[in-house]
N, C-alpha and C positions, 0 to 999 in steps of 0.2 A: 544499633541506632543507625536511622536514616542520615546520608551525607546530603548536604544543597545538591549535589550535581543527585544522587539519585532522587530526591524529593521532585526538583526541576523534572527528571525525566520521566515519573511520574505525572507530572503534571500533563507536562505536555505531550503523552501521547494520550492520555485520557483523553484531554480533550481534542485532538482530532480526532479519536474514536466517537467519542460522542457527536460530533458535529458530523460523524456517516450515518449517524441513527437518525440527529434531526433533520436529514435530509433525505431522510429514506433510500439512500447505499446499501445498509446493513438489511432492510428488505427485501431491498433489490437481490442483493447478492443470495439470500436464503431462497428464492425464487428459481436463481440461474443450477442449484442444485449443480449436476455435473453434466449438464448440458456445455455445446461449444458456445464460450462467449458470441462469438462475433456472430452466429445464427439467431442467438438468442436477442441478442439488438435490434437486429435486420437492420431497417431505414430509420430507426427510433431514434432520435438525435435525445432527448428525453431521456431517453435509458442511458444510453449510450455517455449521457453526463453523468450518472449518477457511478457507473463503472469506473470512470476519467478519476471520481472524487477518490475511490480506494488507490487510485495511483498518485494521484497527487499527496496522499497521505505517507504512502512505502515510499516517495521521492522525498519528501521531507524529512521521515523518521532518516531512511538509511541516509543520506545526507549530514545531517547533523550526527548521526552514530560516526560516519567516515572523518568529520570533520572531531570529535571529539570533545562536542558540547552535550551530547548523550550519551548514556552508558545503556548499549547493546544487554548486558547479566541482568540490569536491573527490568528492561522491558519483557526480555524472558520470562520474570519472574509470572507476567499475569498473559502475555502474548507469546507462545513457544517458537523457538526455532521454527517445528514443524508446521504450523497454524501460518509460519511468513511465507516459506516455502511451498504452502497446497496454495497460499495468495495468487504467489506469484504465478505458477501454475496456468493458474485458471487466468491471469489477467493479462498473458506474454502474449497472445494471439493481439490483443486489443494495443499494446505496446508495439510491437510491428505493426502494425497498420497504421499507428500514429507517426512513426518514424519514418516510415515511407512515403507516406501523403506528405509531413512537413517537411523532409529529405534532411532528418536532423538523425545521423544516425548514432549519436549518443541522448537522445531525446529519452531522459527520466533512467539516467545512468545511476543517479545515487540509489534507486532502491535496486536495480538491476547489481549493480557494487554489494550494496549490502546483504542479500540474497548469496552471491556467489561468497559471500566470506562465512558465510552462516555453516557450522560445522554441523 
């Protein structure tokens, strides 16, 4: 049987995943295939949001994973290790250039955190 905290965790990353589909993130990123993010954007400030949103979601999840209001086993279940990992990947070009330009350099540290703890 499901515990609250794994049901909750469920819950809530469902629905930031679903809310990168209603915003067409999950498009986008099917599009960016294995091309360089940051070419792929160019001057597109448009795109370039809809990238922002898959970080703002790894900052959220890993965040709440680091703080221990989610459980990391249970989001594996449907999100792998591997699937956070090729995320990150592809979205760390975009992550440096956001840290640089804001001159924040732990800028979107919790899924950067969470990433590095992922065995």
């Amino acid at each position: 049987m499901f515990s609250n905290k794994k049901i909750a965790t469920l819950a809530f990353v469902s629905q930031q995943m679903d809310s990168l589909t209603i915003k067409g993130a999950r498009t986008e990123m099917a599009k960016l295939g294995k091309e360089d993010i940051l070419s792929y954007i160019g001057d597109d400030p448009q795109r370039k949001q809809l990238f922002l949103e898959y970080i703002y979601v790894g900052n959220r999840v890993g965040t709440n994973v680091t703080a221990g209001i989610l459980d990391s086993k249970t989001i594996f279940l449907t999100w792998t290790p591997q699937w956070w990992k090729d995320l990150w990947v592809k979205l760390e070009p975009l992550v440096k250039q956001e840290r640089e330009k804001r001159e924040i350099l732990n800028l979107y540290g919790g899924f950067e955190g969470f990433i590095k703890k992922i065995k």
